[in-house]
C-alpha positions as CSV (number, residue, x, y, z in Angstrom):
1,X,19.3,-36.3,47.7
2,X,19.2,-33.3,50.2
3,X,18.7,-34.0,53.6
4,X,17.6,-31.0,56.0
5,X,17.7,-31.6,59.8
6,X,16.2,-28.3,61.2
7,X,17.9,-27.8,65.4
8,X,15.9,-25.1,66.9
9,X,16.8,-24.1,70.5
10,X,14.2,-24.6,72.5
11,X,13.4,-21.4,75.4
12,X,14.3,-22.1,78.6
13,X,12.8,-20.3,82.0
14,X,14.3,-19.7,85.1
15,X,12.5,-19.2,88.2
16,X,12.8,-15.4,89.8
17,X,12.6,-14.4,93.0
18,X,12.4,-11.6,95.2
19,X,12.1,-9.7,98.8
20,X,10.5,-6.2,99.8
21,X,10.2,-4.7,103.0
22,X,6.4,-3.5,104.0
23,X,5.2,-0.3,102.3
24,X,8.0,-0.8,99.9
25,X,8.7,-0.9,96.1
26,X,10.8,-3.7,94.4
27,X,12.0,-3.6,91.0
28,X,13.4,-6.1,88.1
29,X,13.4,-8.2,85.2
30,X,12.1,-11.5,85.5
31,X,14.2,-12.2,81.9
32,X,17.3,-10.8,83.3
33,X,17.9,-10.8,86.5
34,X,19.4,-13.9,88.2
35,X,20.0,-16.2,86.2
36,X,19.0,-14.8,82.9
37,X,16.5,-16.7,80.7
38,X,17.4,-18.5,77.0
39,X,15.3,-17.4,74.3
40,X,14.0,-20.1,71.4
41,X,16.0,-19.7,68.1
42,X,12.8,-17.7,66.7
43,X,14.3,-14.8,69.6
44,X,11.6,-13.1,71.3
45,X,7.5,-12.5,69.9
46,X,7.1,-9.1,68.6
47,X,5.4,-7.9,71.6
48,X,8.1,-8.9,73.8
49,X,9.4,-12.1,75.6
50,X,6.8,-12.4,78.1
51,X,3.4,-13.5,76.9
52,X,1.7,-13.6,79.8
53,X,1.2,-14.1,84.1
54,X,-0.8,-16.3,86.7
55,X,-0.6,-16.0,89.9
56,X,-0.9,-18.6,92.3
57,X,-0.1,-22.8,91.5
58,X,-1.3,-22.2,88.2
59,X,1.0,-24.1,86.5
60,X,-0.7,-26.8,84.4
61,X,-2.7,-24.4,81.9
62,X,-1.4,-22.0,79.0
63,X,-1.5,-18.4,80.4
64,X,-1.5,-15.4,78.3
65,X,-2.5,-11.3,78.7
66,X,-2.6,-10.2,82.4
67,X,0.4,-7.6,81.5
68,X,1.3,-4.2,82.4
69,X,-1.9,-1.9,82.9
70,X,-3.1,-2.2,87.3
71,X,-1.2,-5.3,87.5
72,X,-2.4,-8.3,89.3
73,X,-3.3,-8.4,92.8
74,X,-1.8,-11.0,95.1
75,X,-2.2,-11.7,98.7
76,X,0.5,-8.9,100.1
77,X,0.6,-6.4,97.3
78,X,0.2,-6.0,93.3
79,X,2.2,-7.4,90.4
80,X,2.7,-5.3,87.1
81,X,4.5,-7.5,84.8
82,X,5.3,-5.8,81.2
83,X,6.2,-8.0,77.9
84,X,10.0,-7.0,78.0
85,X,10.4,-8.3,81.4
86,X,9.9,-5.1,83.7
């Protein structure tokens, strides 16, 4: 008899923040910075690590695309959010 018990380590997320002064640019990597993020066993999707962006509460539904490009516009300025973090 051959028993396999598979462990894979699940991702886990940590929450990034960040200041800028009017008319200013910030800069970062939201996998990273801070407290740096833990990747799943698998590592990271071919693409990159980061699959997608909401803005707002949006936190109950799957979000994918919205990266890189013109970036998402929010209230005081734009986001542009690239797969690797940047």
């Amino acid at each position: 008899t051959i028993l396999v018990d598979i462990v894979d380590d699940v991702p886990t997320a940590y929450a990034n923040t960040n200041s800028v002064s009017e008319g200013a640019q910030v800069s970062g990597n939201v996998l990273s910075d801070g407290t740096p993020d833990v990747l799943g066993a698998d590592g990271a999707a071919p693409g990159g690590a980061v699959t997608g962006v909401a803005t707002g509460s949006n936190v109950s539904n799957p979000v994918s695309g919205n990266l890189g490009g013109a970036g998402i516009a929010g209230q005081y300025g734009t986001l542009v959010l690239n797969a690797n973090g940047t």
